[in-house]
FIKE-47460 format. One record per residue (C-alpha): x, y, z; chain; residue number from 1. Coordinates in steps of 0.1 Angstrom, whole numbers, m for minus. Each point is the difference from the previous one (the first is absolute). Layout:
N
+-------+-------+-------+------+---------+
|     x |     y |     z | selo | drenlum |
+-------+-------+-------+------+---------+
|     X |     Y |     Z |    A |     NUM |
...
+-------+-------+-------+------+---------+
END
This chain:
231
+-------+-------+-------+------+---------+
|     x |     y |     z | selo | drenlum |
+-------+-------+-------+------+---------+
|   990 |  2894 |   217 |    A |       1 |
|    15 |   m37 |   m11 |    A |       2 |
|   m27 |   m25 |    m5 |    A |       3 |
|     2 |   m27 |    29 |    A |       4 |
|    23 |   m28 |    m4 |    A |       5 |
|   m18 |   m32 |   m15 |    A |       6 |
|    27 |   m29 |     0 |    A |       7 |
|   m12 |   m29 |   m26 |    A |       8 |
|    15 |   m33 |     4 |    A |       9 |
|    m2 |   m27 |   m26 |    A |      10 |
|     8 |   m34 |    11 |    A |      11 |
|    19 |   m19 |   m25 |    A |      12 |
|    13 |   m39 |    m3 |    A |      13 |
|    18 |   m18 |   m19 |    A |      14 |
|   m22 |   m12 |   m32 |    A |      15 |
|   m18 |    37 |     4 |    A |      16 |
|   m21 |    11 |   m36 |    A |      17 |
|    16 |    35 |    m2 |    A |      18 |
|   m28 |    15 |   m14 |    A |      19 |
|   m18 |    m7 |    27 |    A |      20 |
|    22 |    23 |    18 |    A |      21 |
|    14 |    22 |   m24 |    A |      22 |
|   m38 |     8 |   m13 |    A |      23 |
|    m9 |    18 |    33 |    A |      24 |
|    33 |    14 |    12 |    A |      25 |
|     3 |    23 |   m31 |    A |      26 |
|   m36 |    12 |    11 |    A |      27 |
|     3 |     3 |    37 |    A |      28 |
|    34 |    12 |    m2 |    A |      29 |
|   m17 |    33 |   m13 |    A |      30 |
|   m26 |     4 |    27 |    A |      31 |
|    10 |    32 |    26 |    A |      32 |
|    24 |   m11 |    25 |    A |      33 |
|     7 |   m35 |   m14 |    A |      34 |
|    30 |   m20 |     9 |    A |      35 |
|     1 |   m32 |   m17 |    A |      36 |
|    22 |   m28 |    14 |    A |      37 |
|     4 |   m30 |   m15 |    A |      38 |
|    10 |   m29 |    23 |    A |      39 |
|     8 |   m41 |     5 |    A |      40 |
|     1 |   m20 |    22 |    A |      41 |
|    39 |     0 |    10 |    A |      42 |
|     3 |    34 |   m22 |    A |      43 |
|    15 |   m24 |   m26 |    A |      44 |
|     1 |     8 |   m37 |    A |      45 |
|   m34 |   m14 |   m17 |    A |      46 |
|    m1 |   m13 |   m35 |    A |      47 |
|   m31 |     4 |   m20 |    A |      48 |
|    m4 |   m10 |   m38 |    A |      49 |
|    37 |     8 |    m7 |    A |      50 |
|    m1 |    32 |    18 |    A |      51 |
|    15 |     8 |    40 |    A |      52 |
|    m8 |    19 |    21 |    A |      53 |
|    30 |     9 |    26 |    A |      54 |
|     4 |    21 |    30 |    A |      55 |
|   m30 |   m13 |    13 |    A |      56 |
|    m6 |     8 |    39 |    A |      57 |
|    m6 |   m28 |    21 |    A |      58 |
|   m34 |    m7 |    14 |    A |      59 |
|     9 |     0 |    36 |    A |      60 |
|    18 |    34 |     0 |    A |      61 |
|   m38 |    22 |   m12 |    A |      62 |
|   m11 |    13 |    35 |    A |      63 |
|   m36 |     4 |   m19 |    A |      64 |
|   m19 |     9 |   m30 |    A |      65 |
|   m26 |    18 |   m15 |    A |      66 |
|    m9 |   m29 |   m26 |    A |      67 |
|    13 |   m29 |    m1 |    A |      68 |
|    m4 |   m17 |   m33 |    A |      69 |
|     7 |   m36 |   m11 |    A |      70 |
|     4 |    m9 |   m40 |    A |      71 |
|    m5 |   m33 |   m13 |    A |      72 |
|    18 |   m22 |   m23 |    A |      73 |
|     8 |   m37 |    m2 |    A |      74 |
|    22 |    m1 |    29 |    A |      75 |
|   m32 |    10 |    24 |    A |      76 |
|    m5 |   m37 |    12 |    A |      77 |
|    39 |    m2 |    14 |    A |      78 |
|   m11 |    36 |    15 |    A |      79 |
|   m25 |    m9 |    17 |    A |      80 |
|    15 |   m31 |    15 |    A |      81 |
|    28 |    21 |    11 |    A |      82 |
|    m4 |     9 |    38 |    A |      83 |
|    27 |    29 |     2 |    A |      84 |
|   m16 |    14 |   m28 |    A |      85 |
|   m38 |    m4 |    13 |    A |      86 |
|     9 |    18 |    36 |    A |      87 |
|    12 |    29 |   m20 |    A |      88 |
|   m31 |    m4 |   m16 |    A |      89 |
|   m16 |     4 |    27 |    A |      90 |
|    19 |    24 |    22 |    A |      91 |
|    m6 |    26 |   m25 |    A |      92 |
|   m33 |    m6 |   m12 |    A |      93 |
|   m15 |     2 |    33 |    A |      94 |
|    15 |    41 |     3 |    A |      95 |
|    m9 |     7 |   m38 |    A |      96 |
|   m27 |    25 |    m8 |    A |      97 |
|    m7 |   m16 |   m33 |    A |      98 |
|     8 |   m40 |    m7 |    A |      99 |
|     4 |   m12 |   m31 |    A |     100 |
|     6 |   m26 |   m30 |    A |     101 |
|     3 |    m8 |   m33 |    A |     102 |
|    m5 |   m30 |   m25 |    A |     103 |
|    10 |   m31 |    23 |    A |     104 |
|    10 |    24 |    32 |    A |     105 |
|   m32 |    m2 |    11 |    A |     106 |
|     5 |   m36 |     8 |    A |     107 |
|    29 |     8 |    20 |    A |     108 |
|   m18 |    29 |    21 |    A |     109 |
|   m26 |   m29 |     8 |    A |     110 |
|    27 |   m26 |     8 |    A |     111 |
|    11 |    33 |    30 |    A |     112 |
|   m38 |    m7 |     5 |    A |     113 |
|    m9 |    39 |    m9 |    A |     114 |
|   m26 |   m11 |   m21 |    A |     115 |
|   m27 |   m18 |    17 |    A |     116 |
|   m36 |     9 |    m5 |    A |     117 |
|    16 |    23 |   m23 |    A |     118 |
|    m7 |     3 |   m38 |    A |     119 |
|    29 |    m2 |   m25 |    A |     120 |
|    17 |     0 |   m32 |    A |     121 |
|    23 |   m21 |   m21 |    A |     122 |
|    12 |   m10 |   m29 |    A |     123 |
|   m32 |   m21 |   m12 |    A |     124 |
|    21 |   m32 |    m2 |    A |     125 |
|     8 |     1 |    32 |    A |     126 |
|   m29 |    18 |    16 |    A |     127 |
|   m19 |   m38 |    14 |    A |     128 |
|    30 |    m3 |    24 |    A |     129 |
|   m15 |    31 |    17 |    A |     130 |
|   m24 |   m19 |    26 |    A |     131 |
|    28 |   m24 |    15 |    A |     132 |
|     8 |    32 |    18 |    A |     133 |
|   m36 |    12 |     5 |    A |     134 |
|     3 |    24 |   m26 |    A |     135 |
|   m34 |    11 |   m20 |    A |     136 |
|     9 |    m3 |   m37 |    A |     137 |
|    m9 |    28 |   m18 |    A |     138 |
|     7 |    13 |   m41 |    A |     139 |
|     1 |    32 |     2 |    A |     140 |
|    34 |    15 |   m17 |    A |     141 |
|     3 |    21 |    33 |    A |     142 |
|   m14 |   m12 |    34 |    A |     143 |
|    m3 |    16 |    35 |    A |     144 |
|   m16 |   m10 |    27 |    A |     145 |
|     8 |    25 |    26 |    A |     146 |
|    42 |     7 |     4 |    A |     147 |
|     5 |   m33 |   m23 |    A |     148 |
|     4 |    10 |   m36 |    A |     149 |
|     8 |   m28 |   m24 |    A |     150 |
|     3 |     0 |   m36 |    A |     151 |
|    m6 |   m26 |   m28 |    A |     152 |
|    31 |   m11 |   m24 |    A |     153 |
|    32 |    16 |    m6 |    A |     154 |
|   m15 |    30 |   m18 |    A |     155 |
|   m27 |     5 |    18 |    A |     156 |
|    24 |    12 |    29 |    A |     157 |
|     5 |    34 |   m20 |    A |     158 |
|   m39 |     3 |     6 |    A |     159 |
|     3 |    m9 |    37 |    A |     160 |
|    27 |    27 |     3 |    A |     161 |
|   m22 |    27 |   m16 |    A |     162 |
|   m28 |   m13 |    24 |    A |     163 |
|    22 |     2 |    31 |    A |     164 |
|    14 |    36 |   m16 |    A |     165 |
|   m37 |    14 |    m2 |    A |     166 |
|    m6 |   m17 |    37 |    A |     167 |
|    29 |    20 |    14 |    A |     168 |
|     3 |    29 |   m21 |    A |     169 |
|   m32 |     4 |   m15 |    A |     170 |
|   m16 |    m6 |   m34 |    A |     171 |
|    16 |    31 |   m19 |    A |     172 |
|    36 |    m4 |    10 |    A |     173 |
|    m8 |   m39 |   m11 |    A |     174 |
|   m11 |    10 |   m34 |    A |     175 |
|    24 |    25 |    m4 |    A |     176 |
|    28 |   m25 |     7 |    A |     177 |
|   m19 |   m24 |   m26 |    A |     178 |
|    m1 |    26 |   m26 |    A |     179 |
|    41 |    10 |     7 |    A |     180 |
|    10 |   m38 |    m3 |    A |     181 |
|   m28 |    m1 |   m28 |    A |     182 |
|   m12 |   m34 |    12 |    A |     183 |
|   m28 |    m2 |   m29 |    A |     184 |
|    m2 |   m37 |    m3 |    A |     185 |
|   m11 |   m15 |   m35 |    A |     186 |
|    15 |   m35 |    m7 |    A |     187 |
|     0 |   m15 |   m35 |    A |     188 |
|   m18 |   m26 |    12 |    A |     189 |
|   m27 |   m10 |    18 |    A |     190 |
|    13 |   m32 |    19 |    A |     191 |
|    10 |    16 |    33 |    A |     192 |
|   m30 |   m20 |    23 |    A |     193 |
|    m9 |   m38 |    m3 |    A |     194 |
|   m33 |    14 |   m11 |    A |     195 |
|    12 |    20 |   m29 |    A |     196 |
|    28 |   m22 |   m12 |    A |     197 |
|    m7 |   m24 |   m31 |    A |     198 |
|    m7 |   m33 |    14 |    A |     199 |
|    36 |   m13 |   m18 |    A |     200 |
|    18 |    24 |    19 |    A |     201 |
|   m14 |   m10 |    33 |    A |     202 |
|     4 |   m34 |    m7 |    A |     203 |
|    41 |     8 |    m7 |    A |     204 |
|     6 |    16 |    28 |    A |     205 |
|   m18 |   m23 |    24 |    A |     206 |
|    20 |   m28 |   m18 |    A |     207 |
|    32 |    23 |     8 |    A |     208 |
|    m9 |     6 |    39 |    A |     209 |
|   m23 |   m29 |     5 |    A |     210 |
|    33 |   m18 |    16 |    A |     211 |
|     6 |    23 |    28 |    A |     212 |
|   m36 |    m1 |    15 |    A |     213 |
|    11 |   m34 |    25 |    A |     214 |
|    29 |    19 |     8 |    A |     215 |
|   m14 |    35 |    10 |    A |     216 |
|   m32 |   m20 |    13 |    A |     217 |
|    22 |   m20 |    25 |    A |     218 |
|    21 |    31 |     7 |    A |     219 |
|   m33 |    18 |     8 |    A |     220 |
|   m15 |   m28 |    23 |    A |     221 |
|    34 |    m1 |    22 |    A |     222 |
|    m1 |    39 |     5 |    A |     223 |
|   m37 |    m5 |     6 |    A |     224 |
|     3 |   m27 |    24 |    A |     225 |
|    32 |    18 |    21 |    A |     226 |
|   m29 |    33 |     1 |    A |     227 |
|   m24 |   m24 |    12 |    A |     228 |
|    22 |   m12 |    27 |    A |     229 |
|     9 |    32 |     9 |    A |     230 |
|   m31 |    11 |     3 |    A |     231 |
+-------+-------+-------+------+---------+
END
């Protein structure tokens, strides 16, 4: 007998990190009865660190999901001020079995307010902005807190997919699907946390990023406040 259907929608925007997206869906496309769709807001093509993704279905046209997950990148803050966007957002998270995020998506699942009370991840440059939406911060790699899975930065969502994987089809067909992509991670170096990074490192990239915090902050605080008077 054919394993039940189990339809995986990952909503992308323009200024999406593709990894963010492309990390999970190679692992969840594997899991029994998976049907991955990728989708936008208008189904428009979306353009992600020089690759694009076509043929995307438009939000408004998925009857429902299974999980819904939302990727981060730098183009979450226009995201999350986008209304259209947000009611899909919405619409489908509150039929999902499983909601999730990673990197910066989480702040866009708590912009849809899906995340209050709720702990969460993010990418750990990002991860203070949490509480505007009444998020718990948390720094965990993976985090659940019952049907809300997020995961930390970027890479971390190929360990959120293994999580959600061993969630839905147990622990064995997880690691066997870690041992056929052979997801062994050892990195050359040692920098991939603010608490292992050299100190000159850090200080780089902060200097490199350091100008976007009043932009996402103010981004943040306008999706927070249209949540608040929603509410």
């Amino acid at each position: 007998m054919p394993a039940p259907q189990l339809t995986i929608v990952f909503a992308l925007y323009p200024g999406v990190t593709h990894l963010d997206f492309t990390g999970p869906q190679q692992f969840l496309s594997r899991l029994p009865g998976a049907e991955t769709i990728a989708a936008s807001a208008a189904g428009e093509p979306i353009t992600s660190d020089g690759l694009t993704f076509a043929n995307l279905t438009r939000l408004a046209d998925i009857p429902a999901c299974d999980v819904l997950c939302v990727p981060g990148g730098f183009g979450c803050t226009d995201a999350m001020n986008d209304e259209a966007f947000m009611a899909e957002i919405r619409r489908l998270a509150a039929g999902a079995r499983y909601v999730t995020s990673v990197c910066t998506g989480s702040l866009i699942l708590g912009a849809a307010g899906l995340l209050k009370g709720k702990r969460a991840a993010c990418h750990w440059a990002w991860r203070q902005l949490l509480p505007m939406f009444g998020a718990i911060p948390d720094e965990g790699r993976v985090v659940r807190d019952g049907n809300v899975f997020t995961g930390g930065g970027v890479t971390a969502g190929i360990d959120f997919a293994l999580t959600l994987a061993a969630e839905i089809a147990g622990a064995e067909f997880a690691q066997a699907l870690q041992l056929g992509l052979e997801y062994a991670p050892a990195p050359p170096f040692n920098a991939g946390r603010p608490e292992t990074a050299p100190a000159a490192v850090l200080e780089a990239y902060h200097a490199r990023v350091g100008g976007m915090m009043p932009e996402r902050e103010a981004g943040a605080k306008r999706a927070a406040d249209r949540l608040m008077a929603g509410a």
